[in-house]
C-alpha positions as protocol buffer text, in pm:
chain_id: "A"
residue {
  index: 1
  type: UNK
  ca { x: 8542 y: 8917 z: 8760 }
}
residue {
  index: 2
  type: UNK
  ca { x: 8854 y: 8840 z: 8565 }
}
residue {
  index: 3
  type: UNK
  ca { x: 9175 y: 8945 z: 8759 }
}
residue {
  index: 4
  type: UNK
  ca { x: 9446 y: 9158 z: 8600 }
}
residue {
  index: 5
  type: UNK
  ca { x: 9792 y: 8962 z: 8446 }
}
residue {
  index: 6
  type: UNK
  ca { x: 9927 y: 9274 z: 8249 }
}
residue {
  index: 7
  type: UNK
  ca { x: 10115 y: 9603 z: 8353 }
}
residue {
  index: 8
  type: UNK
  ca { x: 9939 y: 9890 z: 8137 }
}
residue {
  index: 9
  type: UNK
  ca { x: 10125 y: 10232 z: 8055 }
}
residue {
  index: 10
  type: UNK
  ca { x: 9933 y: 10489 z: 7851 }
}
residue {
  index: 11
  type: UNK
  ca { x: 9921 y: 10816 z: 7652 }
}
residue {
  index: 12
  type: UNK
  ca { x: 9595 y: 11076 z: 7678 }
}
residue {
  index: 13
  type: UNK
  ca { x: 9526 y: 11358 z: 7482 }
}
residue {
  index: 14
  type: UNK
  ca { x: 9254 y: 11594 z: 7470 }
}
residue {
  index: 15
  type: UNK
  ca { x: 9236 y: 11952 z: 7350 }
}
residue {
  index: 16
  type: UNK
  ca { x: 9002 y: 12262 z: 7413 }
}
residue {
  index: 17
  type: UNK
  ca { x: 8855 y: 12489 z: 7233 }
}
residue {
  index: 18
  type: UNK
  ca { x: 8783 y: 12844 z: 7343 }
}
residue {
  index: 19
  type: UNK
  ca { x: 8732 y: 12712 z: 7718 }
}
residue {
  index: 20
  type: UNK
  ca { x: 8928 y: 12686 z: 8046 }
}
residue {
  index: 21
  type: UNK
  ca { x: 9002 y: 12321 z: 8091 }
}
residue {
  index: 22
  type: UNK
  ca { x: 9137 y: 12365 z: 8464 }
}
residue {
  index: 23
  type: UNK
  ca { x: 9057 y: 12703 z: 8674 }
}
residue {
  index: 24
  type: UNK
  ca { x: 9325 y: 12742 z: 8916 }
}
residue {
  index: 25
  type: UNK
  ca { x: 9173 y: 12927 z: 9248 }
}
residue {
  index: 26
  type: UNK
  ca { x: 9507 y: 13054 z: 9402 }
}
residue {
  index: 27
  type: UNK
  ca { x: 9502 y: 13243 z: 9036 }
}
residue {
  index: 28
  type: UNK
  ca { x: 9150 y: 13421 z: 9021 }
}
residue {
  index: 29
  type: UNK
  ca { x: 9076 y: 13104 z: 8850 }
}
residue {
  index: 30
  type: UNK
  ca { x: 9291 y: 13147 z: 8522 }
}
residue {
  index: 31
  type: UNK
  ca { x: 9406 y: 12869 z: 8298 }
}
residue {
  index: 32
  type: UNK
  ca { x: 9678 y: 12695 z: 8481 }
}
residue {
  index: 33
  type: UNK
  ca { x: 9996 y: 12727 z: 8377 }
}
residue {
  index: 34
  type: UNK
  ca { x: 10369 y: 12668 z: 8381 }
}
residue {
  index: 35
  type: UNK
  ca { x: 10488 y: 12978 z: 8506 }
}
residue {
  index: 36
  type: UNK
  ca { x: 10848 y: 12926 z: 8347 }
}
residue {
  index: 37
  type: UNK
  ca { x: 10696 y: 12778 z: 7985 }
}
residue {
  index: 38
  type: UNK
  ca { x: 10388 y: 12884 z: 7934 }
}
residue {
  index: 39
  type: UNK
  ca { x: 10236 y: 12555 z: 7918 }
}
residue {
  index: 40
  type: UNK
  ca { x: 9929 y: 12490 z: 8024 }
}
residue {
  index: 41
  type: UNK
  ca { x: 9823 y: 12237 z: 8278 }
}
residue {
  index: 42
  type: UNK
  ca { x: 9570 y: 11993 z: 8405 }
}
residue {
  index: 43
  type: UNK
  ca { x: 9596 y: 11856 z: 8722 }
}
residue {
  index: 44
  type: UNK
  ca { x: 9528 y: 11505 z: 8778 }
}
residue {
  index: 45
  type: UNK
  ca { x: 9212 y: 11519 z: 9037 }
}
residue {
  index: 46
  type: UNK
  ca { x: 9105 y: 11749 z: 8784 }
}
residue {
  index: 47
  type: UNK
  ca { x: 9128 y: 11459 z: 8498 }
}
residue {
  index: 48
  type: UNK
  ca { x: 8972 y: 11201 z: 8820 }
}
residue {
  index: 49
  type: UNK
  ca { x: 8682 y: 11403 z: 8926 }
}
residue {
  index: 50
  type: UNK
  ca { x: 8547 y: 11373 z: 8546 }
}
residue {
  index: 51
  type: UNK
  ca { x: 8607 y: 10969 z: 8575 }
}
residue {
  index: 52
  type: UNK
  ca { x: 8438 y: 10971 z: 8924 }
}
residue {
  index: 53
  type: UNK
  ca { x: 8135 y: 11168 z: 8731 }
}
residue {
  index: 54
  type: UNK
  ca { x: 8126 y: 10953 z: 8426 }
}
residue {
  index: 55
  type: UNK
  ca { x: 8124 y: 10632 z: 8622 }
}
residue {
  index: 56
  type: UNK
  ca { x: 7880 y: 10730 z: 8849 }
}
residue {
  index: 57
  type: UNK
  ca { x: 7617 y: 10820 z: 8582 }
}
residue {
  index: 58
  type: UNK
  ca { x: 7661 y: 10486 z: 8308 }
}
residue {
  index: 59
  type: UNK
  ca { x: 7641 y: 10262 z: 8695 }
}
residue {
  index: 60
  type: UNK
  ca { x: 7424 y: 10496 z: 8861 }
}
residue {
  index: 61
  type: UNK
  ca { x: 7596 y: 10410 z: 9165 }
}
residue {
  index: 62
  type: UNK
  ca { x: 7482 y: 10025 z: 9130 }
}
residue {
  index: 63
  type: UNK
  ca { x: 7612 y: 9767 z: 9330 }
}
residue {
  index: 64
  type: UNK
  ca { x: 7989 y: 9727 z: 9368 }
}
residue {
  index: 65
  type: UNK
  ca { x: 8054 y: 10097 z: 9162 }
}
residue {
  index: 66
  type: UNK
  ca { x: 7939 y: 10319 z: 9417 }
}
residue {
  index: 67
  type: UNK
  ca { x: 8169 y: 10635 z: 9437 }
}
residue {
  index: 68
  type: UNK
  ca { x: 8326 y: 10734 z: 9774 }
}
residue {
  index: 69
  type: UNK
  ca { x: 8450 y: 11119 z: 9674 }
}
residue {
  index: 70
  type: UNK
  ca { x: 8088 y: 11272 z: 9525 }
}
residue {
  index: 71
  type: UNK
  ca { x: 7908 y: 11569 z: 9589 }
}
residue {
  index: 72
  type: UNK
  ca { x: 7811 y: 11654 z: 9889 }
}
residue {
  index: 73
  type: UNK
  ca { x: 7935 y: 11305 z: 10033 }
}
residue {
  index: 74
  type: UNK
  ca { x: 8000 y: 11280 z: 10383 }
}
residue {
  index: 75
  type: UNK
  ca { x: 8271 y: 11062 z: 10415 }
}
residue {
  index: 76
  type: UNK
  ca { x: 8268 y: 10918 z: 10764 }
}
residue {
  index: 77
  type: UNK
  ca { x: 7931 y: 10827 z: 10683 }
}
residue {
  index: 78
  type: UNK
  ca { x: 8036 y: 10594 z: 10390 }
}
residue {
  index: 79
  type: UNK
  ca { x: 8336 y: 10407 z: 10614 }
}
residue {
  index: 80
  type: UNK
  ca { x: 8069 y: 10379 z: 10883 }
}
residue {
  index: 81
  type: UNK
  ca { x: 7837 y: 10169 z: 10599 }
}
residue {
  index: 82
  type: UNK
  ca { x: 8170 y: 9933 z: 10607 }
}
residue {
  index: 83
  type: UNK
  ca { x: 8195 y: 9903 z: 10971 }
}
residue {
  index: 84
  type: UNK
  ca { x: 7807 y: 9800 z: 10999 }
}
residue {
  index: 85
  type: UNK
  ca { x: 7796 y: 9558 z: 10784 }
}
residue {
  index: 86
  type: UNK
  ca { x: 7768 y: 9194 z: 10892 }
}
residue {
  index: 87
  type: UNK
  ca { x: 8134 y: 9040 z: 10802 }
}
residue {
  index: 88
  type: UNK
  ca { x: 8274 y: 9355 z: 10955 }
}
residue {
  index: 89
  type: UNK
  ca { x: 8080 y: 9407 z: 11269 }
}
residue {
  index: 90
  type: UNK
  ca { x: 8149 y: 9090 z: 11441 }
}
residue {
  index: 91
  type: UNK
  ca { x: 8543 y: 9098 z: 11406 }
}
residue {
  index: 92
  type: UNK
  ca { x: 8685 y: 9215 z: 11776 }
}
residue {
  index: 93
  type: UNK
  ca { x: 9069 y: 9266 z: 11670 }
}
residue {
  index: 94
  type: UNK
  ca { x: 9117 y: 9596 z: 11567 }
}
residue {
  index: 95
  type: UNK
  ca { x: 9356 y: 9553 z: 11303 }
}
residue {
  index: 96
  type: UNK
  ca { x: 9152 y: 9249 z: 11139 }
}
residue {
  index: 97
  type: UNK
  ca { x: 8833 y: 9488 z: 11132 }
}
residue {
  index: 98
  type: UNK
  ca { x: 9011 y: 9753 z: 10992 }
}
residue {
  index: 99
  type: UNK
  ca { x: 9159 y: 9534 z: 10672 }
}
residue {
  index: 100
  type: UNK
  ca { x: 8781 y: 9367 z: 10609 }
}
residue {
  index: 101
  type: UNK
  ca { x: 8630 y: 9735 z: 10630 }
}
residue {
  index: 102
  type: UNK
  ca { x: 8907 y: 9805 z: 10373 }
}
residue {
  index: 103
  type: UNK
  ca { x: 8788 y: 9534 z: 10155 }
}
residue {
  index: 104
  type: UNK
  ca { x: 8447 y: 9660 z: 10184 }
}
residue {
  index: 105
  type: UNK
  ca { x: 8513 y: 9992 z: 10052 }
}
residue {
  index: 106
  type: UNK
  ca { x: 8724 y: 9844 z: 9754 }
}
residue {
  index: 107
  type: UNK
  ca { x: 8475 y: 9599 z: 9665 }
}
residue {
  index: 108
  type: UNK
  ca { x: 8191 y: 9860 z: 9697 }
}
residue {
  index: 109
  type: UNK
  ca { x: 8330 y: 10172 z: 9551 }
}
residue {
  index: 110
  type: UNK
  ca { x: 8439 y: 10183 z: 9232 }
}
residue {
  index: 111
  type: UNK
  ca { x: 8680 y: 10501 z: 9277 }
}
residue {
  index: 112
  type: UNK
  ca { x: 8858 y: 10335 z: 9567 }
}
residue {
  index: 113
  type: UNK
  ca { x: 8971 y: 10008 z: 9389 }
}
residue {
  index: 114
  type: UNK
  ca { x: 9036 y: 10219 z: 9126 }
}
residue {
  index: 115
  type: UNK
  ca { x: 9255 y: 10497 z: 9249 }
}
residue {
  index: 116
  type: UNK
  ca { x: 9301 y: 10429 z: 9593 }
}
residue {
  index: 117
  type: UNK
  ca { x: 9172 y: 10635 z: 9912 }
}
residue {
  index: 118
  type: UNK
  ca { x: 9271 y: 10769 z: 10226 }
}
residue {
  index: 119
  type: UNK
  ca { x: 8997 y: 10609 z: 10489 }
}
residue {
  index: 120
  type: UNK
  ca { x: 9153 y: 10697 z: 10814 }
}
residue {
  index: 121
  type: UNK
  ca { x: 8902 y: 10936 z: 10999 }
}
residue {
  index: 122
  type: UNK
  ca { x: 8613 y: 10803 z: 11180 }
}
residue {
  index: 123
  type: UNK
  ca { x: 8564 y: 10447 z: 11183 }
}
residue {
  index: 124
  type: UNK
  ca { x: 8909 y: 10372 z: 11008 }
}
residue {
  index: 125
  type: UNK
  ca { x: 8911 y: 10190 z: 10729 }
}
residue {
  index: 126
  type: UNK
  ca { x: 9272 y: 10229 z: 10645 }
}
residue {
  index: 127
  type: UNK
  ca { x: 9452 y: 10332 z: 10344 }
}
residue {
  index: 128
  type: UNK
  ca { x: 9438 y: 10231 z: 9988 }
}
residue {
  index: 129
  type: UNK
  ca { x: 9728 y: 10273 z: 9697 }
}
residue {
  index: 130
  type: UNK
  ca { x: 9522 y: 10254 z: 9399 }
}
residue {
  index: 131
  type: UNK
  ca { x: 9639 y: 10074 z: 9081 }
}
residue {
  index: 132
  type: UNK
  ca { x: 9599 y: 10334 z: 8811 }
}
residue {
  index: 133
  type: UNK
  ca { x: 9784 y: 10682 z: 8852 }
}
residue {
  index: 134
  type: UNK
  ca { x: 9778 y: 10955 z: 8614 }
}
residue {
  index: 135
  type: UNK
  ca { x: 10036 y: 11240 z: 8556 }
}
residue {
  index: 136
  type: UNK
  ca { x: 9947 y: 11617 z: 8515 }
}
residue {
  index: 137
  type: UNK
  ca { x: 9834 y: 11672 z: 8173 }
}
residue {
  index: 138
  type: UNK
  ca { x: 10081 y: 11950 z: 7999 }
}
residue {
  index: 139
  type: UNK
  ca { x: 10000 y: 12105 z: 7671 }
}
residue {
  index: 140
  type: UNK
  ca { x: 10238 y: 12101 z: 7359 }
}
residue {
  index: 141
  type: UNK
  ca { x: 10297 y: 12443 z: 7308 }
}
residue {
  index: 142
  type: UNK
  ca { x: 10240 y: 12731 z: 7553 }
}
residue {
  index: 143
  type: UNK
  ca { x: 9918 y: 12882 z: 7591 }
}
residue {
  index: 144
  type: UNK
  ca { x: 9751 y: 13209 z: 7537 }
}
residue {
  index: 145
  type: UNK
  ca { x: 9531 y: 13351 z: 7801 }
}
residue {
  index: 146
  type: UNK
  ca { x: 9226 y: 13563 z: 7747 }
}
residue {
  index: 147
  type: UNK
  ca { x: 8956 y: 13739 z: 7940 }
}
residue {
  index: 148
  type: UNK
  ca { x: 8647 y: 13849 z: 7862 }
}
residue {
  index: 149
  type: UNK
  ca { x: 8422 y: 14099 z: 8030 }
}
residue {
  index: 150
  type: UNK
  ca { x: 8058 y: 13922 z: 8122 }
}
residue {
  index: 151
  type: UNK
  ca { x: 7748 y: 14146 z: 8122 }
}
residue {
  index: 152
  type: UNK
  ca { x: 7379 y: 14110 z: 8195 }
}
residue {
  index: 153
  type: UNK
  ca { x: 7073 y: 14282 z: 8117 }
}
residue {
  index: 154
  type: UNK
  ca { x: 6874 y: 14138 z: 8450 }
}
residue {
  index: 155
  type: UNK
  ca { x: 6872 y: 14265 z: 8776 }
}
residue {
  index: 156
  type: UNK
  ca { x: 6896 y: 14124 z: 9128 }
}
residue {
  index: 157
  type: UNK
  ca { x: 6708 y: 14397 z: 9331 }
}
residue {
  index: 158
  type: UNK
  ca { x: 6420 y: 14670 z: 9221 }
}
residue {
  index: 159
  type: UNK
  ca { x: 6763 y: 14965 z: 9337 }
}
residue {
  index: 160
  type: UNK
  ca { x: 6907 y: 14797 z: 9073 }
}
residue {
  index: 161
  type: UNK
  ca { x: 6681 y: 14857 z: 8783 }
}
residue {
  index: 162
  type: UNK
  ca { x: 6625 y: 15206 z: 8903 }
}
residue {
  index: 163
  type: UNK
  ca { x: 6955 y: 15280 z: 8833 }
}
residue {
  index: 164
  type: UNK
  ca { x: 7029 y: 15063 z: 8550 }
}
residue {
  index: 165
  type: UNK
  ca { x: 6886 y: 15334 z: 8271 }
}
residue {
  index: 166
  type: UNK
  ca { x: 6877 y: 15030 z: 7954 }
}
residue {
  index: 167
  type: UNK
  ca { x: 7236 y: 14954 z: 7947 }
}
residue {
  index: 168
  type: UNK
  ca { x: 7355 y: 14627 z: 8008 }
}
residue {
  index: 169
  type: UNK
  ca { x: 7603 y: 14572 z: 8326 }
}
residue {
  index: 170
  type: UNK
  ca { x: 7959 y: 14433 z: 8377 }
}
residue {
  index: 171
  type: UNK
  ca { x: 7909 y: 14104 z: 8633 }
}
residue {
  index: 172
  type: UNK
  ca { x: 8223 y: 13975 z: 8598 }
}
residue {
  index: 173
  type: UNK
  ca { x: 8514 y: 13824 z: 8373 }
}
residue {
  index: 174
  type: UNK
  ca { x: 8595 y: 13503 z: 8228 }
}
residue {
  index: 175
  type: UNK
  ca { x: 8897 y: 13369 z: 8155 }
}
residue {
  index: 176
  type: UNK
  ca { x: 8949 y: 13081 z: 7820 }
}
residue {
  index: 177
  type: UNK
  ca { x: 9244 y: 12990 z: 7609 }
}
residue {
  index: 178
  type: UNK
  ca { x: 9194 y: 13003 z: 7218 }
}
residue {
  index: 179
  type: UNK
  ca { x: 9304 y: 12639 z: 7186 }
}
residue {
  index: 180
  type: UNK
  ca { x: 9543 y: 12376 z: 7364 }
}
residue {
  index: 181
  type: UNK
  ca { x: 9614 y: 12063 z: 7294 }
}
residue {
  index: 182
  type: UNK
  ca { x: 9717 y: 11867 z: 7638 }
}
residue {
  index: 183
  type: UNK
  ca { x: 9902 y: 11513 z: 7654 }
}
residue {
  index: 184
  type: UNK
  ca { x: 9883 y: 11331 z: 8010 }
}
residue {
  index: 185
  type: UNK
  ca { x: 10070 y: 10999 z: 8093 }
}
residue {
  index: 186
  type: UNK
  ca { x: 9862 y: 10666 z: 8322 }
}
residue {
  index: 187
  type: UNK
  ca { x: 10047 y: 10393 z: 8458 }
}
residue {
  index: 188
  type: UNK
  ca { x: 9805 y: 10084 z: 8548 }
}
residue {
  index: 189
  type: UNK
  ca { x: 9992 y: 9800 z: 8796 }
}
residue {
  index: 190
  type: UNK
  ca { x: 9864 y: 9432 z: 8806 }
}
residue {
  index: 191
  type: UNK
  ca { x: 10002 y: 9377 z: 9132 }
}
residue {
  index: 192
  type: UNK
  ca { x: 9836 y: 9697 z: 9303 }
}
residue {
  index: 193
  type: UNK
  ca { x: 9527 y: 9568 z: 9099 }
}
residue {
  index: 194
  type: UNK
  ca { x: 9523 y: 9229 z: 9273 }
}
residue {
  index: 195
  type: UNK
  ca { x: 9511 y: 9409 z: 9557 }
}
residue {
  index: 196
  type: UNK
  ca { x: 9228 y: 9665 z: 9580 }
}
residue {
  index: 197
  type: UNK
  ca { x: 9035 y: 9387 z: 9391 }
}
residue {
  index: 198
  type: UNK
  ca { x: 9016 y: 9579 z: 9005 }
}
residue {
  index: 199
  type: UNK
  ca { x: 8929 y: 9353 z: 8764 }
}
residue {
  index: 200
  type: UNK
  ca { x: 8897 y: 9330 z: 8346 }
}
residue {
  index: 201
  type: UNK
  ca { x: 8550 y: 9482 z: 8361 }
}
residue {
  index: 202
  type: UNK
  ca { x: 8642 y: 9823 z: 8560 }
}
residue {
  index: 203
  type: UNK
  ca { x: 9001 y: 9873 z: 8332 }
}
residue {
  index: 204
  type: UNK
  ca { x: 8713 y: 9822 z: 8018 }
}
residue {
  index: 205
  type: UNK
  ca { x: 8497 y: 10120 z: 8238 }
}
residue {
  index: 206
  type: UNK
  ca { x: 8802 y: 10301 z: 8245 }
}
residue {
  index: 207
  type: UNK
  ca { x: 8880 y: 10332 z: 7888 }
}
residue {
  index: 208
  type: UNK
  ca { x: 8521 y: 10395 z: 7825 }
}
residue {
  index: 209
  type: UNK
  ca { x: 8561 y: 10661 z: 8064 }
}
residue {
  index: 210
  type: UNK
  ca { x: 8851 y: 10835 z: 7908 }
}
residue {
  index: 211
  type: UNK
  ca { x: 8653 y: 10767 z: 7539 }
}
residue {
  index: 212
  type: UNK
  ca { x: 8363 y: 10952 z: 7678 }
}
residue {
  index: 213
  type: UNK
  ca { x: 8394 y: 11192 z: 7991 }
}
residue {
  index: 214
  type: UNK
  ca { x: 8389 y: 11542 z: 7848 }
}
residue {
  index: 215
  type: UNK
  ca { x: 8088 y: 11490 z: 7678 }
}
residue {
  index: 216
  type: UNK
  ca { x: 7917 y: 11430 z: 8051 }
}
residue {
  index: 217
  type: UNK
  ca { x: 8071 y: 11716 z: 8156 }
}
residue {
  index: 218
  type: UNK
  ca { x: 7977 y: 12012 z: 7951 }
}
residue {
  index: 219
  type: UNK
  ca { x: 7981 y: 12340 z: 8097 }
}
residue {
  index: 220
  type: UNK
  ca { x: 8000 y: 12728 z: 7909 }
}
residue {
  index: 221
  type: UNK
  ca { x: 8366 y: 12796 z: 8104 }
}
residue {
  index: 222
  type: UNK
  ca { x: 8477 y: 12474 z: 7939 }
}
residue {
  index: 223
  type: UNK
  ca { x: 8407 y: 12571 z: 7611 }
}
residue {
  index: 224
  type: UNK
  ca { x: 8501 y: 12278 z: 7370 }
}
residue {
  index: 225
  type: UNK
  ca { x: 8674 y: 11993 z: 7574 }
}
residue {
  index: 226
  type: UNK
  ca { x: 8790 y: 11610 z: 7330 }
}
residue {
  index: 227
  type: UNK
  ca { x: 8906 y: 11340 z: 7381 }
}
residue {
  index: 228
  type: UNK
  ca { x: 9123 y: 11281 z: 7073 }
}
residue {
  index: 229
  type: UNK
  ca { x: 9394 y: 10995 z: 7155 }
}
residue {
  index: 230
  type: UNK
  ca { x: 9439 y: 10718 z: 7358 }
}
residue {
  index: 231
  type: UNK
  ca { x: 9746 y: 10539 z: 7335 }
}
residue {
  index: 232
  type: UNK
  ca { x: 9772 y: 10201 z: 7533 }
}
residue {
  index: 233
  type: UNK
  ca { x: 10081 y: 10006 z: 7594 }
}
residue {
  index: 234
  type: UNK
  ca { x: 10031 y: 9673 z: 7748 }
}
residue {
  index: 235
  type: UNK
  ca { x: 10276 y: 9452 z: 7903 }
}
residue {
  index: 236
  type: UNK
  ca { x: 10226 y: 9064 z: 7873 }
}
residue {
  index: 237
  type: UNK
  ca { x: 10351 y: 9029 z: 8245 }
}
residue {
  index: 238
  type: UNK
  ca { x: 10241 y: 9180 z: 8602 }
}
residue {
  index: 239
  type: UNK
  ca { x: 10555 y: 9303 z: 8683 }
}
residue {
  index: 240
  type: UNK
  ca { x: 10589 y: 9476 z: 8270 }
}
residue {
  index: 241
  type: UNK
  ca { x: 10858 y: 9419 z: 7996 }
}
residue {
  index: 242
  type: UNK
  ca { x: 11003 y: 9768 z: 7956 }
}
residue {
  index: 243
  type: UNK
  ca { x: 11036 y: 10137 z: 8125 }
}
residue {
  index: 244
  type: UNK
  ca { x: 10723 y: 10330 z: 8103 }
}
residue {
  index: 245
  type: UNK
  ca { x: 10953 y: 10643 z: 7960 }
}
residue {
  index: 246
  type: UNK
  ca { x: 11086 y: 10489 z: 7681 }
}
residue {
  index: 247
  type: UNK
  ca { x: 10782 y: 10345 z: 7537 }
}
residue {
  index: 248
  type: UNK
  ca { x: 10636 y: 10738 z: 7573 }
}
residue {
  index: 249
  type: UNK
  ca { x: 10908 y: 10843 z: 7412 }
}
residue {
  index: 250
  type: UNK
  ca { x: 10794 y: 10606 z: 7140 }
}
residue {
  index: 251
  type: UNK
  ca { x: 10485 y: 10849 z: 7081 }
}
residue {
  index: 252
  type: UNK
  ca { x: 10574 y: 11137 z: 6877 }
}
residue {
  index: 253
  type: UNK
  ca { x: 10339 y: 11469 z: 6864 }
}
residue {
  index: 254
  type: UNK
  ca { x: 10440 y: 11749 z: 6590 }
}
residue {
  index: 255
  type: UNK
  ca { x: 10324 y: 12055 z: 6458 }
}
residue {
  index: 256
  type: UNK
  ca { x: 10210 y: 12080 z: 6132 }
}
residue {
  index: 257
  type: UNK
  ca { x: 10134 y: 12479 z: 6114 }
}
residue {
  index: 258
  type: UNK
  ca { x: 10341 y: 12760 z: 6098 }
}
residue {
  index: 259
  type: UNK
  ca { x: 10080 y: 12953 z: 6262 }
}
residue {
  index: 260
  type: UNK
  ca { x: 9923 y: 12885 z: 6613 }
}
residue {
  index: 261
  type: UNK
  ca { x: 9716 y: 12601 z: 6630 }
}
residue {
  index: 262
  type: UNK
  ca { x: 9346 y: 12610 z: 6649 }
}
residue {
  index: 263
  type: UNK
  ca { x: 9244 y: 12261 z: 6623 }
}
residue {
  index: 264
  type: UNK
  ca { x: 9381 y: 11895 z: 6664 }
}
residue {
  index: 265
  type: UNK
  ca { x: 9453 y: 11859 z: 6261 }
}
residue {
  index: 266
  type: UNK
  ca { x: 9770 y: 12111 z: 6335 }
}
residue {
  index: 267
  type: UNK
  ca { x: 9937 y: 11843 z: 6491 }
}
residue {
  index: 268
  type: UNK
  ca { x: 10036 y: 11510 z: 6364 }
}
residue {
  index: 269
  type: UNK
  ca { x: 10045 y: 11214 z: 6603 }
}
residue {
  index: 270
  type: UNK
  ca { x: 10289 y: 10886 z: 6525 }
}
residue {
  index: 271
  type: UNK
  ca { x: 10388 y: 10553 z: 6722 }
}
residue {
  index: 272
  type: UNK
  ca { x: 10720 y: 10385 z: 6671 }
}
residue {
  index: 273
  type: UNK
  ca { x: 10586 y: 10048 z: 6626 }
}
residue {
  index: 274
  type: UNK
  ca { x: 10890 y: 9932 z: 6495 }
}
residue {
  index: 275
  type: UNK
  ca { x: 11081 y: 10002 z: 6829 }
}
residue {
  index: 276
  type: UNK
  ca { x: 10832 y: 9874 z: 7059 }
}
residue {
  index: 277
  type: UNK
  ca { x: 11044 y: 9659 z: 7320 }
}
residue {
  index: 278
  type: UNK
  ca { x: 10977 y: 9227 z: 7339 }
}
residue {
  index: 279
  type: UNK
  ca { x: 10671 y: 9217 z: 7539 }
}
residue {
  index: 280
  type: UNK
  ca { x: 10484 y: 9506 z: 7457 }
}
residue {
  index: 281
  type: UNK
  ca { x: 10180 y: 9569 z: 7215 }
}
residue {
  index: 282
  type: UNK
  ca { x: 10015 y: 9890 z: 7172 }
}
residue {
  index: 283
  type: UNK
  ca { x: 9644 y: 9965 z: 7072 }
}
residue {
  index: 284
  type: UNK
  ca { x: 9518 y: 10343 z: 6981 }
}
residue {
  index: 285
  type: UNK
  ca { x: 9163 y: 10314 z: 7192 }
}
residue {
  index: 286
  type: UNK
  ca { x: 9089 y: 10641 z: 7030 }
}
């Protein structure tokens, strides 16, 4: 697999539609939000969990792209698969053992090389600073909560339909925003890359991820998720050729509407090619 020579910084954004893009359970699950702006907000395990998902269903957990933080994953029982196998088991000095279980996990899992793990219970197979971090993802103008009453015309006991006389009954409320259109910021490092082993091939599986994980992860509370830019900013060294805040500041996002927006076409989306530092090209993925 090809190693990585080039510092990546990029720009994400994706917008919903009548959905809530990130529940947040200290907050009867409601849209999160910027209490002080009114922005709305998407963490960033949110923004990993739908990588982790994507990944695991176009490898299908093959060989080397396993995922370490899945469903229902027990995971002492995945750093014990590192301290049983063969180049592992036979090492005596602790510290030695616990470095080649680490480079089991990173070869094996795709998660781990890619955003790092913490491996310390059980067995011990260490700790791992993964080479691509993401930023919360904010929206660009504040966001308008609404919830809606949920009824049913089923049952769950015979009391129940006794009682229930043909009218339909309240089971609860859901919460959505009308539309929001969220911008989050990656930073990818070469020399973190080296490290945990991530190549050429799993940045490509990356981008593909971004490109495509909302339409693996449909669900009725998140109404209309998109992916609808990806702005990449590579560096033609390891160590990178410029800030990564002043080549965001290079991407410009504006309101085209008087009104509120209600779809990604009320915003208009421009690059300052012409300032990009010496040693920096940018590609739009999406």
């Amino acid at each position: 697999m090809a190693t990585m020579n080039n510092r990546f910084d990029f720009v994400y954004m994706f917008d919903v539609q009548d959905g809530n893009p990130n529940g947040d359970p200290d907050a009867g699950n409601l849209p999160r939000i910027d209490a002080e702006t009114g922005m709305g907000l998407v963490t960033d395990v949110c923004l990993k969990r739908k990588v982790r998902n994507y990944v695991q269903i176009a490898k299908g957990l093959s060989d080397g792209f396993d995922i370490f933080i899945k469903e229902k994953a027990v995971l002492n029982d995945e750093i014990d698969k590192a301290h049983d196998d063969s180049e592992v088991k036979g090492i005596k000095d602790a510290k030695e053992k616990t470095a080649a279980a680490r480079r089991f996990m990173c070869k094996n899992y795709y998660d781990i090389r890619t955003f790092g793990a913490v491996m310390s219970t059980g067995k011990n197979a260490g700790q791992v600073r993964g080479p691509i971090q993401l930023t919360f993802a904010r929206s660009v103008d504040a966001i308008a909560t609404a919830e809606h009453s949920i009824t049913r015309i089923a049952v769950a006991t015979p009391g129940e339909a006794e009682k229930q006389n043909g009218e339909n009954h309240t089971m609860g409320r859901k919460a959505t925003i009308p539309y929001g259109l969220y911008v989050c910021h990656g930073f990818i490092s070469a020399n973190l890359a080296r490290q945990t082993g991530f190549s050429e091939e799993d940045l490509q599986l990356f981008w593909e991820a971004l490109k495509n994980m909302f339409d693996m992860d449909r669900s009725a509370a998140r109404g209309l998720m998109s992916a609808q830019k990806l702005v990449v900013f590579k560096h033609d060294s390891v160590l990178g050729n410029a800030p990564a805040n002043k080549l965001f500041d290079l991407v410009k996002v504006e309101k085209n509407t008087d009104s509120a927006p209600r779809s990604f076409k009320d915003y208009n989306v421009t690059i300052d090619k012409d300032a990009l530092p010496s040693g920096v090209t940018v590609e739009e993925l999406i």
